[in-house]
Backbone as CSV, one residue per row, in Angstrom:
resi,resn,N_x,N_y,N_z,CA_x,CA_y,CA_z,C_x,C_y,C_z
1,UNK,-47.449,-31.668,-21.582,-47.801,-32.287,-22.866,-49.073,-33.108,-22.689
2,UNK,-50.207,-32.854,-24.021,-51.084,-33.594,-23.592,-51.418,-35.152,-23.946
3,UNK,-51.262,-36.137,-22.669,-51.692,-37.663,-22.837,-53.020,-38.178,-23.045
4,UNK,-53.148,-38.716,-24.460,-54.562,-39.477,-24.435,-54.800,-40.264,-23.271
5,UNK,-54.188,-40.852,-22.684,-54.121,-41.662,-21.547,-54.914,-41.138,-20.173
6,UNK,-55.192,-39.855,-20.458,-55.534,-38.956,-19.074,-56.584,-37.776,-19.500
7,UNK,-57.576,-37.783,-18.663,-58.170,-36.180,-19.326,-59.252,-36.546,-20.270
8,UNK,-59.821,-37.709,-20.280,-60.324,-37.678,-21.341,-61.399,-39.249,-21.339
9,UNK,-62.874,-38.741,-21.415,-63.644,-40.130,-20.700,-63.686,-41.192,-21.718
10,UNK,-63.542,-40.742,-23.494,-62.810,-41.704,-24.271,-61.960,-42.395,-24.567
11,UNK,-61.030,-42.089,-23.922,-59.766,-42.275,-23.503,-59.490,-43.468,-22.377
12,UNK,-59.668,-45.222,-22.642,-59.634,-45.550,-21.465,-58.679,-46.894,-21.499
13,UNK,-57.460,-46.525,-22.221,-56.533,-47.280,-22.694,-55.792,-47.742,-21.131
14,UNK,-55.251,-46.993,-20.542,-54.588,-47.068,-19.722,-55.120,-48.130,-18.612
15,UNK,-56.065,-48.035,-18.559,-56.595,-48.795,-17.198,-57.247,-50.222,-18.106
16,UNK,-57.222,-49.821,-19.184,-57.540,-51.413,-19.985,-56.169,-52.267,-19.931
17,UNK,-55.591,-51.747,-20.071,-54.041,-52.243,-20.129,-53.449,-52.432,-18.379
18,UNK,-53.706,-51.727,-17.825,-53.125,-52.042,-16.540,-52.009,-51.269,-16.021
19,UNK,-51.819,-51.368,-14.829,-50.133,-50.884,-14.925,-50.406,-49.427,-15.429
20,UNK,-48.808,-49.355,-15.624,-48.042,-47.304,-15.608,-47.327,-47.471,-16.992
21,UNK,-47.171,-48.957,-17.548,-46.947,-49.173,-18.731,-47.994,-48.306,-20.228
22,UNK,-47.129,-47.731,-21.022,-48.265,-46.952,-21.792,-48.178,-47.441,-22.884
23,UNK,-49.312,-48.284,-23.486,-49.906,-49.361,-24.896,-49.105,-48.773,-26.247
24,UNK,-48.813,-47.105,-26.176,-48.152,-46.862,-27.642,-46.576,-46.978,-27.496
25,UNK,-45.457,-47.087,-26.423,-44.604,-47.412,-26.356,-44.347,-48.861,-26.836
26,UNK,-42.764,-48.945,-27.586,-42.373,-50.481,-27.310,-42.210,-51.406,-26.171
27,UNK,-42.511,-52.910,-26.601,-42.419,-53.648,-25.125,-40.944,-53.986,-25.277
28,UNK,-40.120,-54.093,-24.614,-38.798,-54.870,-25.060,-38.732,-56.071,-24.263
29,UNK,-38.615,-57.319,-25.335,-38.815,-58.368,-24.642,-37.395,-58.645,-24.029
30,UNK,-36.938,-60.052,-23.440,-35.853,-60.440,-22.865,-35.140,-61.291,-23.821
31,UNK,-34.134,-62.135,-23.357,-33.197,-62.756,-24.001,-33.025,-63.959,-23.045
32,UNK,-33.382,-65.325,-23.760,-33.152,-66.708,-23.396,-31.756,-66.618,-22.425
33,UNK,-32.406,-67.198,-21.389,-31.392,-67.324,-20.089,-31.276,-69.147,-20.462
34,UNK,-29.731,-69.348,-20.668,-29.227,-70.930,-20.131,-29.474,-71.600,-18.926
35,UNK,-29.757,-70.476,-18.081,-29.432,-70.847,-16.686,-28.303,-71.508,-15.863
36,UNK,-27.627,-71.303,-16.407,-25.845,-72.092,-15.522,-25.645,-71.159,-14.969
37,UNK,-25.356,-71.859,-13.659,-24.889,-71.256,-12.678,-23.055,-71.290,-12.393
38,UNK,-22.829,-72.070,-13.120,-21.798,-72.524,-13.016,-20.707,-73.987,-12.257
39,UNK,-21.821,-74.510,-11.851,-22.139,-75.224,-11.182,-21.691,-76.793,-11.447
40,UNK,-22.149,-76.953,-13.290,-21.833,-77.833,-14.084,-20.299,-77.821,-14.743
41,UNK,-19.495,-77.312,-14.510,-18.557,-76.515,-15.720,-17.499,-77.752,-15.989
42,UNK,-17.655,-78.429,-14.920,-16.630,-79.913,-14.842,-17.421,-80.366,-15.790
43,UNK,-18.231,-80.955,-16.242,-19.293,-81.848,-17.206,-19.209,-80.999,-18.165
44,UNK,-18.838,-79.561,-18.668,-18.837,-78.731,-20.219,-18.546,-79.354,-21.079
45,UNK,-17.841,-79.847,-22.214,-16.633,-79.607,-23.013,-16.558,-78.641,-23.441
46,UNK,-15.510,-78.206,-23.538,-14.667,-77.142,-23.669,-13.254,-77.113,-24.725
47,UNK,-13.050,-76.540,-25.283,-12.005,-76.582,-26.270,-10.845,-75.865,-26.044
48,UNK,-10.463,-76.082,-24.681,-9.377,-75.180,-23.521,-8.836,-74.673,-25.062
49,UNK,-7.957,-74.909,-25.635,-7.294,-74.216,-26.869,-6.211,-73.317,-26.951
50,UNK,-5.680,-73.417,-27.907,-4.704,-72.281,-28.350,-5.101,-71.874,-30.049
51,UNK,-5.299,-70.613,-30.037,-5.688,-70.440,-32.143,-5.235,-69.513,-31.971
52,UNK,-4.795,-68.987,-33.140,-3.866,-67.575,-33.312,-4.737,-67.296,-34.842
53,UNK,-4.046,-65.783,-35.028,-4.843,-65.610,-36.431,-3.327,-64.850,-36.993
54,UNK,-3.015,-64.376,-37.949,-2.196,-63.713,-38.193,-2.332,-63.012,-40.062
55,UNK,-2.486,-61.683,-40.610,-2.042,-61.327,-41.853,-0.981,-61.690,-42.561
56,UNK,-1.157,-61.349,-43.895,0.089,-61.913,-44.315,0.016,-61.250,-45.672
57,UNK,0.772,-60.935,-46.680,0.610,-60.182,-48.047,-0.078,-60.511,-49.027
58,UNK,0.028,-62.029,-48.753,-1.403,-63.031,-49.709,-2.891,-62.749,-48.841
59,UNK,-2.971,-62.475,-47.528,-4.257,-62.741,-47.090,-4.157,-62.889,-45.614
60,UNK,-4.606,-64.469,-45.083,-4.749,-64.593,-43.654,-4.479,-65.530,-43.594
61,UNK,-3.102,-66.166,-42.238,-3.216,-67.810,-42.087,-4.107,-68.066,-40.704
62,UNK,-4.475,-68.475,-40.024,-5.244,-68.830,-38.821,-4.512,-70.886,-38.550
63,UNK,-4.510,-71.123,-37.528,-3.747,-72.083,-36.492,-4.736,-72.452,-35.562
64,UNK,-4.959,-73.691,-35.024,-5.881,-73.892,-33.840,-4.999,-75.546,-33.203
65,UNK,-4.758,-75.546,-32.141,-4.855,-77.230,-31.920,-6.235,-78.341,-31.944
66,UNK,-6.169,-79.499,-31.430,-6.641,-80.218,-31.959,-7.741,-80.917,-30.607
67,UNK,-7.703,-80.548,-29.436,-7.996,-81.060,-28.247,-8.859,-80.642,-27.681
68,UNK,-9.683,-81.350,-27.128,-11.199,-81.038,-26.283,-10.838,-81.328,-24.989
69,UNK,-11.119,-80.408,-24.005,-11.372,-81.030,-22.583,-12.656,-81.069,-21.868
70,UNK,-12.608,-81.733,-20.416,-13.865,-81.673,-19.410,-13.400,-81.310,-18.847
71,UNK,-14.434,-80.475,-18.431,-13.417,-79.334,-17.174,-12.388,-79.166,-16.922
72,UNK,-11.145,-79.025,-18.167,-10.042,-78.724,-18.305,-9.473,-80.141,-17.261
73,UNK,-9.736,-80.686,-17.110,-8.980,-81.860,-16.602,-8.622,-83.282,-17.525
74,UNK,-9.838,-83.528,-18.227,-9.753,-85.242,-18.567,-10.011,-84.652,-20.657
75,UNK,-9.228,-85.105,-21.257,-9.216,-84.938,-22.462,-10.197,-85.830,-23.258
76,UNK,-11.386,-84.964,-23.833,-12.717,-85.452,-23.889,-12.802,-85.853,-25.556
77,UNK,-11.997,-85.347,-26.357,-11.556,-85.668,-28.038,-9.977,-84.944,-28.037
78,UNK,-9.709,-85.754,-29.104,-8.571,-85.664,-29.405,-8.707,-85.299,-31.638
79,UNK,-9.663,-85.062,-31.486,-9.602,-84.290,-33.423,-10.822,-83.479,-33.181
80,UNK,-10.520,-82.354,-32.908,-11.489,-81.146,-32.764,-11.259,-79.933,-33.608
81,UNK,-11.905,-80.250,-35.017,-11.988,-78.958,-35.609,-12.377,-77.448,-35.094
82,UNK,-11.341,-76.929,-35.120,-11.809,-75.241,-34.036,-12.093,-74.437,-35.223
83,UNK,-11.798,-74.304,-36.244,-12.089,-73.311,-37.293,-13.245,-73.687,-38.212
84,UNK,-14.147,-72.803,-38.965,-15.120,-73.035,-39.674,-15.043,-72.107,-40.772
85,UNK,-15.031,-72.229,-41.796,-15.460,-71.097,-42.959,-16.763,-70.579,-42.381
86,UNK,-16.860,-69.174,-42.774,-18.059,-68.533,-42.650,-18.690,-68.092,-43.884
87,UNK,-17.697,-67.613,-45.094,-18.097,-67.549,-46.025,-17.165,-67.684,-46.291
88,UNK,-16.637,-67.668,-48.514,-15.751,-68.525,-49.275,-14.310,-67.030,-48.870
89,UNK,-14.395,-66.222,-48.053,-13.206,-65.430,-48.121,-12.819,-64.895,-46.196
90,UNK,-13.621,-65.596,-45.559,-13.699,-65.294,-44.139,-13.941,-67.097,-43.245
91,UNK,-13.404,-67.082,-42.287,-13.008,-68.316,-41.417,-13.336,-67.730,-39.743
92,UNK,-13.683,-68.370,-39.244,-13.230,-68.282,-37.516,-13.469,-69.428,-36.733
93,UNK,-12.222,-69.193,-36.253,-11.419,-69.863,-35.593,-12.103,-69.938,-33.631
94,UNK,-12.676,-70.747,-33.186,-13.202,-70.692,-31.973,-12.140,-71.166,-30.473
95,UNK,-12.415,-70.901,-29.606,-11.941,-71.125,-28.039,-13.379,-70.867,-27.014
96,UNK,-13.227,-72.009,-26.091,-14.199,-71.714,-24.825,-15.231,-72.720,-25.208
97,UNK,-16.276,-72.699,-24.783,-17.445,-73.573,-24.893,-17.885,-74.564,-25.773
98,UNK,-17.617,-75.651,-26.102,-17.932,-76.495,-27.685,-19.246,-75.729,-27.976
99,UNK,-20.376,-76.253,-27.021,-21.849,-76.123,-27.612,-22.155,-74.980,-27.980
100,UNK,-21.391,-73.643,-27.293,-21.515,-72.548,-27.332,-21.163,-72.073,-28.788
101,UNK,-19.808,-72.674,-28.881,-18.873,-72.116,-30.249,-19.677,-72.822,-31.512
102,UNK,-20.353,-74.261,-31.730,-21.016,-74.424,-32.667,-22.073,-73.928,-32.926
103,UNK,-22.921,-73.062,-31.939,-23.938,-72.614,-32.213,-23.445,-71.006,-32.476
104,UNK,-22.350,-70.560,-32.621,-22.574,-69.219,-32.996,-22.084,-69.267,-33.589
105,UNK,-21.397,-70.136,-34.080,-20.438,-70.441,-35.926,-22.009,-70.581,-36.696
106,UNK,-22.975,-71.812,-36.348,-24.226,-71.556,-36.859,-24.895,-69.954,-37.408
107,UNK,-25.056,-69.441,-36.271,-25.937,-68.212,-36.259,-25.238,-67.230,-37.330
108,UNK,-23.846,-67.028,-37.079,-22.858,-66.152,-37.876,-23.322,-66.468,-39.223
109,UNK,-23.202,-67.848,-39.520,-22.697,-68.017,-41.233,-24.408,-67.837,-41.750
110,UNK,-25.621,-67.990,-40.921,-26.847,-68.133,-41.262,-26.737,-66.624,-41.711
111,UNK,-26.497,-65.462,-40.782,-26.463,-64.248,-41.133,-25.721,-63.809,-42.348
112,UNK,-24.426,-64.536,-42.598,-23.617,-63.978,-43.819,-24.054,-64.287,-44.784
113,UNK,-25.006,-65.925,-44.759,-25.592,-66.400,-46.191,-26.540,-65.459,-46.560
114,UNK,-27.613,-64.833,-45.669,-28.764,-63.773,-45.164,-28.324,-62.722,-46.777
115,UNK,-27.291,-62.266,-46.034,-26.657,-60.900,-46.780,-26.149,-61.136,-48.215
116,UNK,-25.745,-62.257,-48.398,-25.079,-62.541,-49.879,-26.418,-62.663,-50.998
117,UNK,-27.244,-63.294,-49.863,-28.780,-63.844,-50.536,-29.485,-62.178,-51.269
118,UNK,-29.329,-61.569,-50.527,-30.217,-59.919,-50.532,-29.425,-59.217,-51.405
119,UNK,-27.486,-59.143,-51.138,-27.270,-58.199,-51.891,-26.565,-58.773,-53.134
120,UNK,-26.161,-60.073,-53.217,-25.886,-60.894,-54.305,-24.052,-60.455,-54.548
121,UNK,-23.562,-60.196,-52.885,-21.751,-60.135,-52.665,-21.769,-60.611,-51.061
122,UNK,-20.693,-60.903,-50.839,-20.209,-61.299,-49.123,-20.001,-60.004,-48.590
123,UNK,-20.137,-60.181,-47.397,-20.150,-58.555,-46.506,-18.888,-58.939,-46.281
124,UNK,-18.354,-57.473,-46.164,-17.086,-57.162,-45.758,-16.406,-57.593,-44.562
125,UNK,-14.884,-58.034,-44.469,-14.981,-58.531,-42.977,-15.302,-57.564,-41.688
126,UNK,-14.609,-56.033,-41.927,-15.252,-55.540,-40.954,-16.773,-55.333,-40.374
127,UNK,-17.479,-55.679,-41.280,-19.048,-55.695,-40.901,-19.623,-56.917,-40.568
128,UNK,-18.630,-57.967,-40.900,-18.844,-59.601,-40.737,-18.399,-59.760,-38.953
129,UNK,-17.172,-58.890,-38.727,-16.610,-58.592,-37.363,-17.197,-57.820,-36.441
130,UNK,-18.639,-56.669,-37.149,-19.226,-56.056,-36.375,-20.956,-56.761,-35.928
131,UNK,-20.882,-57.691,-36.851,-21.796,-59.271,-36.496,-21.944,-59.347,-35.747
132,UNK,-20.332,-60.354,-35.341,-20.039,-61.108,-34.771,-20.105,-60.534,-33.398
133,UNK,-19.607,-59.474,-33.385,-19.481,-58.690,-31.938,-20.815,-58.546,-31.434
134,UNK,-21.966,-58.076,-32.116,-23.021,-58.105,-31.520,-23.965,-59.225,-31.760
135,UNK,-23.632,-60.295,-31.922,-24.297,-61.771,-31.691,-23.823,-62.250,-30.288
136,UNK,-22.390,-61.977,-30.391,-22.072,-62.302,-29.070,-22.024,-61.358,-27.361
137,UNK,-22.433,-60.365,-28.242,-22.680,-59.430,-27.415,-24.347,-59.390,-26.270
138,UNK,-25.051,-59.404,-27.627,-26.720,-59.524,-27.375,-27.610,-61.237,-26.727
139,UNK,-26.499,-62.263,-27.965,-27.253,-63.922,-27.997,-26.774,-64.510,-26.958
140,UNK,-27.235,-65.737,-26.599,-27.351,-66.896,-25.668,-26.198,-67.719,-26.017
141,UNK,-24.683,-66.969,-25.801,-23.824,-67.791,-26.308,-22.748,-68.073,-25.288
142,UNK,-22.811,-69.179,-25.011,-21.898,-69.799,-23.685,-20.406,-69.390,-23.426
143,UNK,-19.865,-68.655,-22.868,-18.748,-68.490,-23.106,-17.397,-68.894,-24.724
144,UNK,-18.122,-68.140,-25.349,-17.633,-68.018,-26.507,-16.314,-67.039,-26.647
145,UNK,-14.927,-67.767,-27.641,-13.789,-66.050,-27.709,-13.706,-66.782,-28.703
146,UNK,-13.543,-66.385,-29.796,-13.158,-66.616,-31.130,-12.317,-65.530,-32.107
147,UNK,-11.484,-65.828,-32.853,-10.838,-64.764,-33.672,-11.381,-65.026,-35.189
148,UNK,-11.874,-63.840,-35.469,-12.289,-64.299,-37.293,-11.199,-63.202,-37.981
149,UNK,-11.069,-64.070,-39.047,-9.965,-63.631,-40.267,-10.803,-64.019,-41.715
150,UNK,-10.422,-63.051,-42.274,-10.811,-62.590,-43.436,-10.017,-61.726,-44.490
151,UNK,-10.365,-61.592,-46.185,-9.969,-60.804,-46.636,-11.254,-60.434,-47.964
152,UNK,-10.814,-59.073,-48.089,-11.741,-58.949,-48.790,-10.863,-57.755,-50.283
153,UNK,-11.619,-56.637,-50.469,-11.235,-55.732,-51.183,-9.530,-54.968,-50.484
154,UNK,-10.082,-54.528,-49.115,-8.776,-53.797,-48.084,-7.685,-54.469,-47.857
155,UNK,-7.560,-55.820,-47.933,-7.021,-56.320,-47.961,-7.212,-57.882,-47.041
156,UNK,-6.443,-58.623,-46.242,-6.151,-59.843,-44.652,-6.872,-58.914,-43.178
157,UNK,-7.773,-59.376,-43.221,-7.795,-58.949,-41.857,-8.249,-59.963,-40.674
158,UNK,-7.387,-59.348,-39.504,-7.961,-60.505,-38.408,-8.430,-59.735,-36.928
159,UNK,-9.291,-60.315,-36.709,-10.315,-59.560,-35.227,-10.450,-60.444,-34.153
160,UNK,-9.543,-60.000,-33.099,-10.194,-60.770,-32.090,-11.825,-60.746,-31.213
161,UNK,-11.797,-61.633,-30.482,-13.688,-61.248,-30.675,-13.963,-61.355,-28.845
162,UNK,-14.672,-61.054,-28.096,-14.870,-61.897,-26.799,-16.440,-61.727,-26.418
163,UNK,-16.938,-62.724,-24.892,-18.424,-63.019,-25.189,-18.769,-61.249,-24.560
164,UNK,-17.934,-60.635,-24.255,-18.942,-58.815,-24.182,-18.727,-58.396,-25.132
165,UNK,-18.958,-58.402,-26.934,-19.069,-58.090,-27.562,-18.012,-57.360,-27.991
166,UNK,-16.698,-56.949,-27.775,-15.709,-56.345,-28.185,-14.682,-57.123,-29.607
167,UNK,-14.694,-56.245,-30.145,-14.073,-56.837,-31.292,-12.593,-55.562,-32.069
168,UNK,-11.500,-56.379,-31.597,-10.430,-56.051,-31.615,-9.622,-55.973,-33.061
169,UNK,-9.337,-55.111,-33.690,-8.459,-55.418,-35.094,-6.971,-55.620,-34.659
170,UNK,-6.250,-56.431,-35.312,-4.922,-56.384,-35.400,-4.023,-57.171,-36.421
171,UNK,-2.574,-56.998,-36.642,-2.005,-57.958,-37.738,-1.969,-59.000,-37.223
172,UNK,-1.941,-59.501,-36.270,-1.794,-60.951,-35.280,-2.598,-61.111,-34.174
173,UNK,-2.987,-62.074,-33.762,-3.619,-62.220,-32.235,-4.089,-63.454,-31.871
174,UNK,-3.708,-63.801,-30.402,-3.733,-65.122,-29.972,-5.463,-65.003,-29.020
175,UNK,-5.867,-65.949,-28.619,-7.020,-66.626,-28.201,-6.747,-67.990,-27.516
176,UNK,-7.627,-68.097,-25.992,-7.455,-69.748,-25.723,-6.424,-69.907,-24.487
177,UNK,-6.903,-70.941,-24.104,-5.382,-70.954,-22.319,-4.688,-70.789,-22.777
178,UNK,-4.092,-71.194,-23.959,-2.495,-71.324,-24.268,-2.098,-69.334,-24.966
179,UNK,-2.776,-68.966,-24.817,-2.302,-67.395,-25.354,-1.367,-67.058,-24.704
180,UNK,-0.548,-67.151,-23.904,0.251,-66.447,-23.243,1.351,-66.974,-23.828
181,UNK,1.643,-67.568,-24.274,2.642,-69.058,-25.005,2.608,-68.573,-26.191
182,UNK,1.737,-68.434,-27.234,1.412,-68.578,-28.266,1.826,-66.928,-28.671
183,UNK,1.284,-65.762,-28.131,1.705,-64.818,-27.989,3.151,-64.688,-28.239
184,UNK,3.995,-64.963,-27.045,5.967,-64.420,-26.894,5.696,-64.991,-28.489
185,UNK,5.620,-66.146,-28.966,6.279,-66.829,-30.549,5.664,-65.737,-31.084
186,UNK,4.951,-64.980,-31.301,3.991,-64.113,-32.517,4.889,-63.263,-31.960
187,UNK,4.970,-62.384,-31.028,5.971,-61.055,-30.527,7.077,-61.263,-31.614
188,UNK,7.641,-62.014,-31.270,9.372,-62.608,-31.640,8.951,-62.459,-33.028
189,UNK,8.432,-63.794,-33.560,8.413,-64.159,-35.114,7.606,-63.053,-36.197
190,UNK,6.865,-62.192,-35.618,5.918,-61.667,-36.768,6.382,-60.534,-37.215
191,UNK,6.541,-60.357,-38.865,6.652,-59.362,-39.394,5.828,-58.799,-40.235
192,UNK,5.758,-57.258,-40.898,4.722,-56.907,-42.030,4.501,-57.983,-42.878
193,UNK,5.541,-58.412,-43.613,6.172,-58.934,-44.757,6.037,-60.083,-44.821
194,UNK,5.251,-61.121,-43.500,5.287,-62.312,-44.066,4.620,-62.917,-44.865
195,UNK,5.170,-63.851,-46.177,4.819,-64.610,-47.285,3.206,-65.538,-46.351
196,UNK,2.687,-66.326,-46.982,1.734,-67.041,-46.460,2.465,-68.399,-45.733
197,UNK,3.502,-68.925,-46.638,4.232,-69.952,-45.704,4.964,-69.730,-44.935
198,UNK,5.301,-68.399,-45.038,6.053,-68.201,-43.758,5.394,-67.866,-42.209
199,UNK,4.117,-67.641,-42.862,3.168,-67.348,-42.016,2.657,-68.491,-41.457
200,UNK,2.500,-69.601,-41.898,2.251,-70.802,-41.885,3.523,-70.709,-40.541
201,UNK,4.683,-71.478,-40.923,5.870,-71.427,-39.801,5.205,-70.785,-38.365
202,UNK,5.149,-69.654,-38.508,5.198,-68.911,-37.292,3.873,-69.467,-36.502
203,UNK,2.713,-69.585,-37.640,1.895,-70.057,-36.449,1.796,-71.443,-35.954
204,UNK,2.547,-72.185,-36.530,2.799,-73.634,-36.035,3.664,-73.604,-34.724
205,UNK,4.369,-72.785,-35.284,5.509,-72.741,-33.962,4.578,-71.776,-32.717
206,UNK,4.248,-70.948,-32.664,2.788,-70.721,-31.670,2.144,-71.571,-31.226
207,UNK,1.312,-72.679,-31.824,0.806,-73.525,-31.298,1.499,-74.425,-31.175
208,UNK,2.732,-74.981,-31.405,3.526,-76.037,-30.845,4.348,-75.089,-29.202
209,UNK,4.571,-74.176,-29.283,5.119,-73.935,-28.331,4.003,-73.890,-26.969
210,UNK,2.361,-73.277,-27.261,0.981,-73.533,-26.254,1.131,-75.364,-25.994
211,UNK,1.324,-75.695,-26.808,0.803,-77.166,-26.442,1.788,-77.483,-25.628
212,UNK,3.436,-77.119,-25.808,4.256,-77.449,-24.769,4.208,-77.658,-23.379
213,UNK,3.523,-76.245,-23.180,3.552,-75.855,-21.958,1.544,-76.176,-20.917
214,UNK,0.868,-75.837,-22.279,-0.894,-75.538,-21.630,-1.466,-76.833,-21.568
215,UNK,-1.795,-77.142,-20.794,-2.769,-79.058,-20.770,-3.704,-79.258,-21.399
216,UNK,-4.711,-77.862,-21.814,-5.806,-78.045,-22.638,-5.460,-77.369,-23.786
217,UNK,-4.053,-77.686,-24.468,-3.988,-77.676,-25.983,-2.949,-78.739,-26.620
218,UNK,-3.325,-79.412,-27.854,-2.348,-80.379,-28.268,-3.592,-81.171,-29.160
219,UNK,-2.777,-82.127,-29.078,-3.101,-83.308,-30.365,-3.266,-83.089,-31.615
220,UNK,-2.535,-81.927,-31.659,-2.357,-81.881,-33.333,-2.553,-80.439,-34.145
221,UNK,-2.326,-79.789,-35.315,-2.567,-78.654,-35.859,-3.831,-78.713,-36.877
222,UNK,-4.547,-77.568,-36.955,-5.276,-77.359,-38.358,-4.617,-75.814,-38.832
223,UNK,-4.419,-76.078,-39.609,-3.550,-74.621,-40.331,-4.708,-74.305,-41.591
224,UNK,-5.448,-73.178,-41.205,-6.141,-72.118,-42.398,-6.084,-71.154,-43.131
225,UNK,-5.676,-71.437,-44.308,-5.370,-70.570,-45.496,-6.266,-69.798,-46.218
226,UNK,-6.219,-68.295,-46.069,-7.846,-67.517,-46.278,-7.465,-66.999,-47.438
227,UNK,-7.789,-66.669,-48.643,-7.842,-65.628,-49.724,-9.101,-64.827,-50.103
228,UNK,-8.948,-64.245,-51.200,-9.756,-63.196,-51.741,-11.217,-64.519,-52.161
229,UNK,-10.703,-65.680,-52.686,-11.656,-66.530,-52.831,-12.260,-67.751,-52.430
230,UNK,-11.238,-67.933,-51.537,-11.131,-69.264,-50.809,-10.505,-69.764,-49.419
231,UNK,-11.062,-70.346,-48.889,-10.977,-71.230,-47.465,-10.245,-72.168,-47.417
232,UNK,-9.023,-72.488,-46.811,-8.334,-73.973,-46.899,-8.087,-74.123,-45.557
233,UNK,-8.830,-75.123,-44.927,-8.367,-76.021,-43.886,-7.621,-77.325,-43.946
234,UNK,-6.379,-77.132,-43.052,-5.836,-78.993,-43.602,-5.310,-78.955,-41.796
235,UNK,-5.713,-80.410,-41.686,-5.228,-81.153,-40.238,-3.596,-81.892,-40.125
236,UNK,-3.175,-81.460,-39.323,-2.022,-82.540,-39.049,-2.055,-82.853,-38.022
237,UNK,-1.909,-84.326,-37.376,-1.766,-84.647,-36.273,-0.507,-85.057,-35.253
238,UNK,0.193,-84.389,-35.937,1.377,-84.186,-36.020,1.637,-82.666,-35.595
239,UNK,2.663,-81.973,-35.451,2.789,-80.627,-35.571,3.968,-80.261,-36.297
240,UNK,4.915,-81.460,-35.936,6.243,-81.274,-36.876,5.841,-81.875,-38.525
241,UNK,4.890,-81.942,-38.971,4.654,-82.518,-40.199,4.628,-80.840,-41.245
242,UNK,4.293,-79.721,-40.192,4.354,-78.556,-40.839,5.309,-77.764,-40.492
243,UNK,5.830,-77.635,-39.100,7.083,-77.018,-38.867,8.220,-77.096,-39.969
């Protein structure tokens, strides 16, 4: 095939440019390195955590505790909002990195406002979930796992998310140290059929049963109520105030 690059005494791109690199190809640049080595991870905060997400026939409830740690040892806040609306019919719910998780709750909702702005509706959650997967897949985001829940036209949906970009559908799913805990209660308790308060129940009892047992979850519940139009976050610092 013939290269302007070669063959040709008009032709003197190549050696203007340098290199084996060829001027009409794309350059692909890189991606902002944090640089942690890991080194710091005692000094993080971190939102060790337990959040669950779960469907329900009205929509989506989502659950998070209430507790920040340092390096999972010394309890760094004790009222730590883990969930954020993203838009008025979608929420997510974060675990892992504070600085990390506020800056890609940032980036997310900048993108969803993006889309509402252009097409004058909210993107769907599965495309809100296929975002998310590649923000966290591609961006500079610190050990980030978050579950987003949503509903839209299809109905409640909830996605688990992690920082290699994989994004999981299911009727339920736990996130956070305390998942293993939080999990058996969702096994046991979850059915097609649950009402929204009953849905409520089950995930309290999930995160009361993580906090039992996990050190970096506790001080309290935020229970999120998702619909076709609206976002409801409410705190208890308590857990039996909703049980």
């Amino acid at each position: 095939m013939f290269n302007s690059n070669e063959g040709s005494e008009f032709a003197r791109n190549q050696a203007r440019f340098g290199g084996t690199q060829n001027p009409y190809e794309p350059e692909v640049g890189s991606l902002p390195d944090n640089g942690n080595s890991g080194a710091d991870d005692e000094y993080v905060n971190k939102t060790g955590t337990t959040i669950v997400g779960l469907t329900t026939e009205d929509g989506v409830v989502m659950a998070s505790d209430m507790r920040a740690s340092l390096g999972g040892r010394v309890v760094s806040n004790k009222d730590v909002q883990k969930v954020e609306e993203i838009q008025p019919n979608a929420a997510l719910s974060m675990s892992g990195s504070v600085g990390g998780a506020q800056s890609f709750i940032r980036s997310l909702r900048a993108e969803a406002n993006l889309y509402e702005a252009r097409r004058g509706e909210y993107m769907s959650i599965n495309a809100l979930a296929t975002m998310a997967s590649n923000l966290l897949r591609g961006g500079p985001f610190f050990r980030v796992v978050p579950i987003l829940g949503g509903v839209d036209d299809e109905g409640g949906h909830v996605f688990s998310l992690d920082p290699s970009g994989s994004s999981l559908s299911d009727t339920y799913t736990a996130q956070g140290s305390g998942m293993p805990y939080a999990l058996g209660v969702l096994e046991q308790e979850f059915t097609d059929d649950l009402t929204t308060d009953e849905a409520v129940q089950v995930a309290a009892q999930a995160i009361d049963s993580a906090s039992e047992r996990d050190t970096a979850s506790g001080n309290g519940i935020h229970v999120t109520k998702i619909t076709r139009e609206n976002v409801e976050i409410i705190g208890h610092k308590d857990v039996d105030d909703v049980l």
